[in-house]
C-alpha positions, 0 to 999 in steps of 0.5 A: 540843561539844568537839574530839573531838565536833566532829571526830566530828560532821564525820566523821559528816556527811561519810560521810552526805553521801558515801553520799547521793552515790553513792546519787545516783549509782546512781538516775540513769542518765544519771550512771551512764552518764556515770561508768561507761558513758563511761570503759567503752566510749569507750576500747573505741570509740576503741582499736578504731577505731586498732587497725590503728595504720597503714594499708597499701598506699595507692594510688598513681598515678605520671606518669613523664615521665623514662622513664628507668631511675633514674626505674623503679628509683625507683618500683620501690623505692616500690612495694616498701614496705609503705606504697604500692600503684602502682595506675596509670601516667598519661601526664599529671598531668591524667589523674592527678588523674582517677584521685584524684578518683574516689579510685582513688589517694590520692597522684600522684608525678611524676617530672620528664623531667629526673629521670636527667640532673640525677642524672648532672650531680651535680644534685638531682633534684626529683620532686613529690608531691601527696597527698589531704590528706582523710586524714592517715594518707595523707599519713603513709603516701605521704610515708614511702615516698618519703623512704624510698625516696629515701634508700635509692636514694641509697645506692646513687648514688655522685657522685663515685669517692670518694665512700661511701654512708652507711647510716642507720637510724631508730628510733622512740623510744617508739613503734616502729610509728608508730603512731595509737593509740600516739600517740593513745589515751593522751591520749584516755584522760585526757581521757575522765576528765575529761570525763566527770567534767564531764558526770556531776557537771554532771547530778548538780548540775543534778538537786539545783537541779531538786529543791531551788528551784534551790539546791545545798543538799538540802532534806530535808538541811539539817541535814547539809549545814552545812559547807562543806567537809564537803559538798566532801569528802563528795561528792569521797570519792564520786567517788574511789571510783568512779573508782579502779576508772574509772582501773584500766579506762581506764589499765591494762587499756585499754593492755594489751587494744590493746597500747598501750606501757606503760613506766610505774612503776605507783607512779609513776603512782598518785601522779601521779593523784592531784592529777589526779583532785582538780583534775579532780573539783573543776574540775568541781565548780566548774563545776557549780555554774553548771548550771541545768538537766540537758541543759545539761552535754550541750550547754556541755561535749560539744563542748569535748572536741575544744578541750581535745584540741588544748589538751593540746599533743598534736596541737600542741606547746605551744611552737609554740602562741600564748601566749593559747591555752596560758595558756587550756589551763594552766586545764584540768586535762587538759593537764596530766594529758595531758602528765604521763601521757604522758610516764610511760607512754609514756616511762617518765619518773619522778615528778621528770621531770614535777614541772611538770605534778604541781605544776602539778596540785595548784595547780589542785587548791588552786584549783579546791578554793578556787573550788568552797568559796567556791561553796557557801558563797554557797549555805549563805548563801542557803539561811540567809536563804531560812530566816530570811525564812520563820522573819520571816514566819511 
């Protein structure tokens, strides 16, 4: 056979083995639930969940032990916020947590009798805040209100006759409501894709060992899946194909039904995917060929989402996470791609801007790729011996 046969035959098997894939693919329902359902419906799930982006009007019960008019005037400018509700007056901190613990309220501010007199003394004046922390937008919402009302009431103090009040502003950068699902919701649409790429090639595997006397080779096409890399590239092709319309939906069209910000260069973002999809199909590639049975995928990998959430550096800055932790989450594709897709659609950063987390994605592309080849090499190996056993026998 010479070159031009050879490089004819290669690609011949590899269209073979990628239209068996999604043959596959389309027979099973559980994976197509897993590559379209998922991807379809959980950014729908999750975007509408955080729609509202913040809360409003959280209760708020106070204990004004000052019964001063700066003290009024201090929780009047709270309650004139669009954050906090004052639903009651309580005349002791016990009474108030009464109120929170039958979940009239979910925050207390107490209001020292010492309040006024230390202000006019050209002390700091000290109120304390006790928030139910079941909820963190709570914490968010009463928090902000205080400060800010804080800060707008001492404005109007002046301490001493020459002093002048100084007017600040803030402005939130990159996401100007404050939003959760600003914040949330891009990290979670990249994470989807991976994991969901995990369970639906995790289930695909676990069905070809079930059929095929536990090995990852198709016995019926045996003389097709003869190469290594081959039957990489043939089963990734398949995969890219149904996920370039997965990554369109949960990238581009999400954002734009829920209004999440979207400052990216699509050019941009369609190179950076590309290394992610790759470490992302073949990390779980590599991960499926451990699978032994169907439901296993759903019991090992479901839960893991939550870990690499947290892993990603999103919810915890990596810089203040634990050296062993953000080393464990260099390992997962996510945490690069979440941080990549961040900053690029968020931040409206350029290609050169994240070259951390691209290279760092086609590192764990060329890993990932390397560990999933040698994996089904050992299986050509073993499918090769089980023959030639038969061929001694017989």
């Amino acid at each position: 056979m010479n070159i031009r046969q050879a490089i004819h035959q290669s690609i011949s098997d590899c269209f073979i083995i990628w239209r068996q894939e999604l043959t596959n693919i389309r027979r099973d329902i559980a994976v197509v639930l897993m590559f379209i359902g998922v991807p379809l419906l959980y950014p729908l799930l999750y975007g509408s969940i955080y729609n509202t982006e913040t809360i409003r009007d959280v209760p708020l019960v106070v204990v004004d032990e000052s019964h001063s008019a700066l003290a009024r005037e201090f929780v009047r400018r709270i309650g004139a916020t669009a954050e906090v509700q004052i639903v009651a007056y309580a005349p002791s901190l016990r009474q108030a947590r009464d109120v929170t613990d039958r979940k009239e309220a979910y925050g207390i501010l107490q209001i020292p009798a010492d309040f006024s007199a230390k202000i006019h003394r050209d002390e700091q004046a000290v109120v304390a805040l006790y928030i139910d922390m079941s909820g963190l937008l709570f914490y968010k919402a009463i928090l902000l209100a205080t400060t800010e009302a804080s800060l707008d009431m001492r404005r109007t103090i002046r301490v001493q006759p020459h002093d002048a009040p100084l007017a600040t502003e803030a402005v939130a950068l990159y996401n100007p409501h404050g939003g959760f699902a600003s914040f949330l919701l891009p990290a979670i649409l990249i994470l989807v894709i991976q994991q969901s790429l995990l369970l639906g090639i995790g289930i695909l595997a676990a069905t070809t060992r079930e059929r095929n006397r536990r090995r990852l080779i198709p016995v019926a096409m045996r003389h097709i899946y003869t190469r290594t890399f081959r039957i990489v590239f043939g089963k990734t092709m398949a995969y890219l194909a149904l996920y370039t319309f997965v990554c369109f939906w949960t990238l581009v069209i999400v954002p734009y039904l829920f209004r999440i910000p979207q400052l990216t260069n699509y050019s941009t973002l369609l190179l950076f995917l590309l290394p992610y999809l790759l470490a992302a199909t073949f990390f779980a590639m590599f991960l499926s060929t451990f699978i032994r049975g169907r439901e296993t995928p759903m019991m090992l990998l479901v839960f893991t989402s939550l870990i690499f959430l947290f892993l990603s550096g999103v919810s915890w800055p990596l810089a203040a996470m634990p050296d062993a932790w953000r080393y464990i989450g260099y390992l997962i594709p996510s945490t690069f791609g979440i941080q990549g897709f961040v900053k690029i659609n968020t931040m409206s950063a350029e290609l050169w801007e994240v070259a951390f987390e691209y290279r760092n994605l086609w590192l764990q592309a060329g890993i990932y790729f390397t560990l999933t080849a040698l994996m089904y090499y050992r299986e050509l190996l073993k499918v090769k011996r089980e023959e030639l056993n038969v061929k001694r026998d017989a």
